[in-house]
C-alpha positions as CSV (number, residue, x, y, z in Angstrom):
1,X,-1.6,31.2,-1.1
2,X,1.9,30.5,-1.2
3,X,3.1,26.5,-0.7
4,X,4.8,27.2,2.4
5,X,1.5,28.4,4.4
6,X,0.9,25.1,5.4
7,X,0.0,25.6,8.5
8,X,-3.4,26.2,7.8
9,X,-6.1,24.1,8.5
10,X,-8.5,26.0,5.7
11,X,-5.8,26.2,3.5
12,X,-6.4,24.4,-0.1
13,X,-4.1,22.9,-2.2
14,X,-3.4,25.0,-5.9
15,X,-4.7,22.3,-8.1
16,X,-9.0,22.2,-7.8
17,X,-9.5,19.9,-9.4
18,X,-7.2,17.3,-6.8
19,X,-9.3,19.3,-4.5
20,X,-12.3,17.8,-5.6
21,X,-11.0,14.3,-5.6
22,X,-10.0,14.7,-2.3
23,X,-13.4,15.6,-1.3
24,X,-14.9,12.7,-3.2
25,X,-12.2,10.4,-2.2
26,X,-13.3,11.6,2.0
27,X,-16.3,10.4,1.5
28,X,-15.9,7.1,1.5
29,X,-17.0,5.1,5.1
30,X,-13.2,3.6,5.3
31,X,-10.4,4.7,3.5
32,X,-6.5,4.2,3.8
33,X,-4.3,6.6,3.4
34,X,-0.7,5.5,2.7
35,X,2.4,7.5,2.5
36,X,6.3,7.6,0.9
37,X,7.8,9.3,3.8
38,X,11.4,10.8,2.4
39,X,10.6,13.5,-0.1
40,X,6.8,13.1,0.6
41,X,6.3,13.9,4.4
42,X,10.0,15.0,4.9
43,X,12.0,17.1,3.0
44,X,15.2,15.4,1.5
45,X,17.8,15.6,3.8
46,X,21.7,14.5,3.3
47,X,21.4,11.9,6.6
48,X,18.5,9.8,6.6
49,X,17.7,9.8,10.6
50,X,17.7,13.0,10.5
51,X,14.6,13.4,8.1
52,X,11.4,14.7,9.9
53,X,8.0,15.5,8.7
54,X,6.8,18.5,8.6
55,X,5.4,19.9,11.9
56,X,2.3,20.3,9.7
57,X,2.7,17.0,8.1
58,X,2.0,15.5,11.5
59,X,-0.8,17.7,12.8
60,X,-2.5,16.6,9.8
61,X,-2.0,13.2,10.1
62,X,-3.2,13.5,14.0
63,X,-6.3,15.2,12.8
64,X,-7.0,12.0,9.8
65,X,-6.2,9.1,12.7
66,X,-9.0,10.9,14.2
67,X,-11.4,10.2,12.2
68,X,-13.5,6.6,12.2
69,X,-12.5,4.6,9.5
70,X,-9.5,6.1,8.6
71,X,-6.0,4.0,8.4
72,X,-2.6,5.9,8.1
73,X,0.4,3.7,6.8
74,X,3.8,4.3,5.9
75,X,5.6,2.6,2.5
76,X,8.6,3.4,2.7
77,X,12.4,1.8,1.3
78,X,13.6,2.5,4.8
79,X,13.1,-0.5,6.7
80,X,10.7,-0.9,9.7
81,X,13.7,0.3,12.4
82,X,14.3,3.2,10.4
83,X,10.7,4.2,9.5
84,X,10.5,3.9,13.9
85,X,13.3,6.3,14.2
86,X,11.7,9.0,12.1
87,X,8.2,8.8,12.3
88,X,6.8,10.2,15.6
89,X,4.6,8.0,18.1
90,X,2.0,10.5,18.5
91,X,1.0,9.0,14.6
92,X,-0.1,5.7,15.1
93,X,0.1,3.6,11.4
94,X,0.6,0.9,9.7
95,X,4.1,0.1,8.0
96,X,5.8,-1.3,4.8
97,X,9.5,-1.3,5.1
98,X,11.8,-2.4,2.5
99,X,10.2,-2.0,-0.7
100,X,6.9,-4.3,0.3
101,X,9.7,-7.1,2.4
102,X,8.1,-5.8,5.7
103,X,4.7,-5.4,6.9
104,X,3.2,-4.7,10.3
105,X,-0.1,-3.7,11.1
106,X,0.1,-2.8,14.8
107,X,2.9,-3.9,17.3
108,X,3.0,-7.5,17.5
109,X,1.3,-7.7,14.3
110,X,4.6,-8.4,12.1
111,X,5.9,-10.1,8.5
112,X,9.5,-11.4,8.9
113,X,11.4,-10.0,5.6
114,X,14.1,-12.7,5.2
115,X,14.8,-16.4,6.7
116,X,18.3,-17.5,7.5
117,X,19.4,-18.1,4.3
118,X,18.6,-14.6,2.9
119,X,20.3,-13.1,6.1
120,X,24.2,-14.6,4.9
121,X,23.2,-13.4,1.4
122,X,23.0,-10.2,2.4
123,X,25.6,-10.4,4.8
124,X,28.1,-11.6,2.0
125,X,26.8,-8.3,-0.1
126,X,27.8,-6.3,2.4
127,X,31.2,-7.8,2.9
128,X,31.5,-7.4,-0.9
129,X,30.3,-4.2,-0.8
130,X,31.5,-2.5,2.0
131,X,35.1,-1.7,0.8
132,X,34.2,-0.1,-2.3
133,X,31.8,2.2,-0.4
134,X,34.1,3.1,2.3
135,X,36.7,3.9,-0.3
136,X,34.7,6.8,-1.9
137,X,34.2,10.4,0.4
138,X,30.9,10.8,1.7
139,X,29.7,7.4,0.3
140,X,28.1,5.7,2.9
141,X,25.9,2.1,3.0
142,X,23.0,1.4,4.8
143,X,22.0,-2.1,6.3
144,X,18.7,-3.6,5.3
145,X,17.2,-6.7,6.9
146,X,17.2,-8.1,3.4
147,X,19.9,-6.2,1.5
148,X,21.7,-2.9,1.2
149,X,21.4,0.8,0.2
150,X,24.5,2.4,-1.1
151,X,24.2,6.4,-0.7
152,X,25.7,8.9,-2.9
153,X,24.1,12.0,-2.1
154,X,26.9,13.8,-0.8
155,X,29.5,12.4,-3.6
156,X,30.9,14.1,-6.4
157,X,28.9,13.4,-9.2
158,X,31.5,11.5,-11.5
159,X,32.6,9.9,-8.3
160,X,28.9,8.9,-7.4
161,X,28.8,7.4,-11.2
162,X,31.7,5.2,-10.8
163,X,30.6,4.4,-7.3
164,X,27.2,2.9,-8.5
165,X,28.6,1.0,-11.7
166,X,31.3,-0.6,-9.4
167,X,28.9,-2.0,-6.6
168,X,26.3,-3.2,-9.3
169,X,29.3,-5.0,-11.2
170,X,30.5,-6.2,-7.5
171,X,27.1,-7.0,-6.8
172,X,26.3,-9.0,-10.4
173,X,29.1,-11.0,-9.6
174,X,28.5,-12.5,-6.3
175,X,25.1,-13.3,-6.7
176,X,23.0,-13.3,-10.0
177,X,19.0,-13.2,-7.9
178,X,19.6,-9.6,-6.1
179,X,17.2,-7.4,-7.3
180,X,18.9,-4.0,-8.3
181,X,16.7,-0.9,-8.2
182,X,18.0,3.0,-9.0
183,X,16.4,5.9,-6.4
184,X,17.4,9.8,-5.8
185,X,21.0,9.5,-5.4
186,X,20.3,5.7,-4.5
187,X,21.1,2.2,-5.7
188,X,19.4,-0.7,-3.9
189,X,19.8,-4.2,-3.5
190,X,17.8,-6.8,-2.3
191,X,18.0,-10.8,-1.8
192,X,14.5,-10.9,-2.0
193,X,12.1,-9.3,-5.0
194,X,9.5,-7.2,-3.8
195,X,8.3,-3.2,-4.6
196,X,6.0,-1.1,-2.6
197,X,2.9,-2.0,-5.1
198,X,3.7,-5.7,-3.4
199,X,3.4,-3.6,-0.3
200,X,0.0,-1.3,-0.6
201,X,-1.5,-5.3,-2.2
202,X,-1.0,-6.6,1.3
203,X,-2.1,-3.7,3.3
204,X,-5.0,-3.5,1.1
205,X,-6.1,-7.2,1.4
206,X,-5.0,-7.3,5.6
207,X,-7.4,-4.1,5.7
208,X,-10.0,-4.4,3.1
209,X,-10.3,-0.4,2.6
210,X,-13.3,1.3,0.5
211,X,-10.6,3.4,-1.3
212,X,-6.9,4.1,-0.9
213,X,-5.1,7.5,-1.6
214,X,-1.5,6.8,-2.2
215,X,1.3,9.9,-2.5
216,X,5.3,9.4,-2.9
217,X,8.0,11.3,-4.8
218,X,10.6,8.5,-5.8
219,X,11.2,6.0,-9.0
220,X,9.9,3.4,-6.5
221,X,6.6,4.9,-5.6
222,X,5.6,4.7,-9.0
223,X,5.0,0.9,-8.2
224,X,2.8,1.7,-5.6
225,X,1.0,4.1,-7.9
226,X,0.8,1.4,-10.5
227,X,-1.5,-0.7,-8.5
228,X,-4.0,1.5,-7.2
229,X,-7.6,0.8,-8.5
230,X,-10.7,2.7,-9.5
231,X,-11.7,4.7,-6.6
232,X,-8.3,5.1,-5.1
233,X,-6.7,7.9,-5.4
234,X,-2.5,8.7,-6.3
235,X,-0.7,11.5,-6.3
236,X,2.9,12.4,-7.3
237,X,4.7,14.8,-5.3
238,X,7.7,16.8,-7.2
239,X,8.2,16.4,-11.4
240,X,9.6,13.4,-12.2
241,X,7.6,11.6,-14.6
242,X,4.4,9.1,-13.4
243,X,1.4,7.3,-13.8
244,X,-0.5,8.9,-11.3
245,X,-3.2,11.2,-12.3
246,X,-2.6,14.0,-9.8
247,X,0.5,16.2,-8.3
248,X,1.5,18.3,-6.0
249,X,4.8,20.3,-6.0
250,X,6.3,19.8,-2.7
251,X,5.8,18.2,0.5
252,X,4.8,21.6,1.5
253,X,1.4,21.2,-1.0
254,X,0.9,17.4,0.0
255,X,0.2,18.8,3.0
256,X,-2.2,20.9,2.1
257,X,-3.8,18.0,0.7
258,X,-3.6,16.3,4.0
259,X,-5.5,19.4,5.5
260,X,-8.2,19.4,2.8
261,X,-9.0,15.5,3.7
262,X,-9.1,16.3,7.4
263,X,-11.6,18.8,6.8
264,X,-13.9,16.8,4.4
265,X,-13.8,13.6,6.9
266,X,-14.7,16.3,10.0
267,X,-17.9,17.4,7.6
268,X,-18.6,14.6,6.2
């Protein structure tokens, strides 16, 4: 069965032995299931709100909400407004924005990421920042409630290069605690330090799961892949090197993953 017939409920993904991890992993009583979303869910896309999972993606999601004792969350570098803007309300999850600097359970249910102080150290990197980006075609940066994302996706390669060494230098210089990290066509900073293992820690000890199955795609996931314990359950999707045990090639397959954990809940 090719990848891209993932709109199949039955359908299985090619690895069988992830298969029947996912089985084992479905039979736990309460399980949480926590996702990258670009790259993961979504296929790359040059503008980031314009990323959207899968049509499948979601119908399997829908299908594992479902399901008693099943929680769905999102751990994502977007922050929480972003992950709102792309993630559709018929999925109802749990949400890490910003690299672990966000948290929120349910509406209502929310972390602050920064206080005052951290809020004119990021706005002081952006007004450091912002001219160098604007100068370079197709550069854009992105606002984060506690730092910034300067975007290269779009820019000439050399150009991106000189682009990233200039805002880190830019960056280094006005203040020496950022925390710098490198993703797809990416380079982050952050007044505050946190990664998404920080993240899946917190959901973990707010929710006291039996197991959690965590899939991304990025340099950053890998942190969240780091922490996962025995009985839990990681998967990389796409090449790139990582610690976790299992892949899948594509969003495309991840969701065929999805599909084989809906079923084994249903049957279970």
């Amino acid at each position: 069965m090719s990848e891209h017939d993932d709109d199949s409920a039955t359908a299985r993904p090619s690895d069988a032995g992830l298969t029947d991890e996912l089985r084992r992993f479905a039979a736990h009583e309460s399980v949480l299931i926590a996702l990258d979303f670009d790259g993961t869910l979504a296929p790359d896309v040059d503008v980031p709100d314009e990323a959207r999972a899968l049509p499948a993606a979601i119908e399997q999601l829908e299908r594992l909400q479902q399901s008693p004792g099943v929680t769905i969350a999102f751990v994502s570098g977007r922050s929480l407004a972003s992950l709102d803007v792309v993630v559709p309300p018929s999925v109802t999850a749990a949400m890490i924005g910003s690299h672990g600097l966000e948290l929120r359970l349910a509406p209502g249910d929310e972390v602050p990421a920064v206080d005052a102080a951290d809020r004119a150290r990021v706005e002081a990197l952006l007004d450091a920042l912002s001219p160098l980006v604007n100068a370079v075609e197709g550069a854009w940066i992105e606002h984060k409630p506690a730092g910034c994302a300067v975007h290269t996706r779009v820019v000439e390669t050399d150009a991106a290069a000189a682009l990233q060494t200039a805002v880190v230098e830019a960056a280094a210089a006005l203040d020496t605690r950022l925390t710098v990290r490198d993703g797809k066509n990416v380079i982050e900073f952050a007044v505050r330090d946190a990664t998404k293992g920080d993240g899946l820690r917190a959901l973990r000890a707010r929710l006291r799961p039996d197991a959690v199955l965590f899939a991304g795609d990025d340099v950053t996931d890998e942190d969240a892949l780091a922490v996962l314990e025995p009985g839990d359950l990681g998967i990389k999707v796409g090449e790139a090197p990582t610690v976790a045990p299992w892949r899948v090639s594509s969003p495309h397959q991840l969701v065929l993953a999805l599909a084989t954990l809906a079923e084994a809940r249903r049957t279970t």
